[in-house]
C-alpha positions in Angstrom: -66.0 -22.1 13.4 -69.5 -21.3 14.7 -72.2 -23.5 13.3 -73.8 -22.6 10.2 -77.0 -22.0 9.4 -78.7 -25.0 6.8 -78.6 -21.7 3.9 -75.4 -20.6 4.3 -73.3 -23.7 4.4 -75.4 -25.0 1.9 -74.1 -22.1 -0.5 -70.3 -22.5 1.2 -70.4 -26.0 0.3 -71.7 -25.1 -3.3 -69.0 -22.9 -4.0 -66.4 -25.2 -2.4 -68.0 -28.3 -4.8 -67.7 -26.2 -7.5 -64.4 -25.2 -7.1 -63.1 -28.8 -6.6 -64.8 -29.3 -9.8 -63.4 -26.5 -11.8 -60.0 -27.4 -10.4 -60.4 -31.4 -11.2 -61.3 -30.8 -14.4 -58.4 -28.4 -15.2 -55.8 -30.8 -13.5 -57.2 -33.4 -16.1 -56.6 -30.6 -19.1 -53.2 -29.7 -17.7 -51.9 -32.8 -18.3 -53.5 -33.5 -21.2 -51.8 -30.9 -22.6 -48.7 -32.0 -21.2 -48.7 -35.0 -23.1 -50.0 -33.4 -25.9 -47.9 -30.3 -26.3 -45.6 -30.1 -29.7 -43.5 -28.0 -31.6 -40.4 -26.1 -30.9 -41.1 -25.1 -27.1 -42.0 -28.6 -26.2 -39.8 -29.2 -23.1 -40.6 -26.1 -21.7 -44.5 -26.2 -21.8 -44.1 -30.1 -21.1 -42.7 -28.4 -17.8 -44.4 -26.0 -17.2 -47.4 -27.9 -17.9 -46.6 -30.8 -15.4 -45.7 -28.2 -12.4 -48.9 -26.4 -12.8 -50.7 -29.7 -12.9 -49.0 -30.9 -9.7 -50.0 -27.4 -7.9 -53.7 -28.3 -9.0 -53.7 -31.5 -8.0 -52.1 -30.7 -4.7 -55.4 -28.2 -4.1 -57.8 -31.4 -4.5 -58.0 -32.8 -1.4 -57.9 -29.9 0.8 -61.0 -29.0 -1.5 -62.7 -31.8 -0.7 -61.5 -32.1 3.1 -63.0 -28.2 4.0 -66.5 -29.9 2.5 -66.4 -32.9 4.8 -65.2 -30.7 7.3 -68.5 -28.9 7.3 -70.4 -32.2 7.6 -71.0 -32.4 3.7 -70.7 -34.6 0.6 -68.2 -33.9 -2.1 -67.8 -34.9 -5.8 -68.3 -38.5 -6.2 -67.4 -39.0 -9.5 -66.1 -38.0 -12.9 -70.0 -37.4 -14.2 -70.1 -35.2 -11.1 -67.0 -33.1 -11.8 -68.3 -32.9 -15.5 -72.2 -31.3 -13.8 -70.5 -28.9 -11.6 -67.4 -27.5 -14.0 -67.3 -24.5 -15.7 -64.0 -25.7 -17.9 -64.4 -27.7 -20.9 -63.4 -30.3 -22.3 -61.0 -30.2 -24.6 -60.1 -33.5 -26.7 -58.2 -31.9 -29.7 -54.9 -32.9 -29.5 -53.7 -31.5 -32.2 -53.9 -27.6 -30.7 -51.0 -25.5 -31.4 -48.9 -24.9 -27.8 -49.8 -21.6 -28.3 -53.6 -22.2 -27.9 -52.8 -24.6 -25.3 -51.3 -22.2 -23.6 -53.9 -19.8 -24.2 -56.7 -22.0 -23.2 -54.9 -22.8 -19.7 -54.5 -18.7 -18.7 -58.2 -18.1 -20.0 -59.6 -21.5 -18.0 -57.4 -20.2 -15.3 -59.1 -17.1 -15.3 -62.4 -19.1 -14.2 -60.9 -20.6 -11.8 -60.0 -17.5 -10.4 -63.5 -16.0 -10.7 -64.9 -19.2 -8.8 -62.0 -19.0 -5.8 -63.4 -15.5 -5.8 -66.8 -16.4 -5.1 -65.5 -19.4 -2.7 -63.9 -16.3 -0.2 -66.7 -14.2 -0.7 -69.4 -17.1 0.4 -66.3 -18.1 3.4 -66.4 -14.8 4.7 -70.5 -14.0 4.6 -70.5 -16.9 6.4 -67.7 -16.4 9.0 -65.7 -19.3 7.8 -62.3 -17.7 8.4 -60.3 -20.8 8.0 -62.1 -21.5 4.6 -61.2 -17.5 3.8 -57.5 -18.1 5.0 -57.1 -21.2 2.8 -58.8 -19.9 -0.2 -56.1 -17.0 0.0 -53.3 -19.6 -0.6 -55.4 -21.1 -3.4 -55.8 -17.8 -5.3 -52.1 -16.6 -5.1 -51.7 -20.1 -6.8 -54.1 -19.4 -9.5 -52.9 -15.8 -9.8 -49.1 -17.2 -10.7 -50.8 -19.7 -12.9 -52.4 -17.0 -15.0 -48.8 -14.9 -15.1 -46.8 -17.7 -16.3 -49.3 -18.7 -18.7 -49.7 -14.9 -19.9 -46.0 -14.2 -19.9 -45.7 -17.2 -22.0 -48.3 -16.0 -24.6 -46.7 -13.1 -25.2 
């Protein structure tokens, strides 16, 4: 990768700490609704659930490594992720599965919109391994938002 000037990775490693963030604090949702989840479909969306919160969690470090990579601080802490994320809390655990379900495709969605922005900022910059990974991460996020949409129906 050629070196970066101090403005452009600066914004590359904005939009990659803001992805880790988006997709730390959706990990933590995922499960929470996994544990959380009720009613006749329970198995299934306890499933489904767990895998999609095993995908997101499998995303984390190679987040955070593509920062240090570029000579750069990640998140530090759960305050941190909390500053930087665009999903909400959500401590009701009393939601119906359907707005569980619901709530994951739409916070999915963001998540989507912020890989988006994550290639974008890769490519301006001519970070085409960032670009290449972020690929992989998207498709992810893309079959995330089908299931959870197919599931809604």
């Amino acid at each position: 990768m050629a070196e970066l000037g101090n403005n452009a990775k600066s914004g590359l490693v904005t939009a990659l700490n803001g992805a880790l963030a988006d997709t730390v604090a959706l990990y933590f949702k995922t499960k929470n609704f996994h544990w959380h989840v009720a009613g006749p479909r329970f198995r299934d969306l306890h499933v489904l659930f767990d895998e999609q919160a095993a995908q997101l969690i499998g995303t984390v470090d190679d987040i955070g490594e593509r920062v240090r990579k570029n000579d750069e601080y990640t998140l530090t802490s759960i305050g941190s992720v909390a500053e930087k994320s665009q999903i909400k809390d959500q401590d009701d655990v009393t939601l119906t599965a359907d707005a569980m379900v619901k709530e994951l495709r739409d916070d999915n969605k963001k998540l989507h919109d912020r890989l988006q922005s994550l290639k974008e900022e890769a490519e301006n910059v001519g970070d085409n391994a960032t670009s290449g990974i972020v690929d992989d991460w998207i498709d992810q996020c893309e079959e995330r938002i089908w299931f959870l949409n197919q599931t809604s129906k």
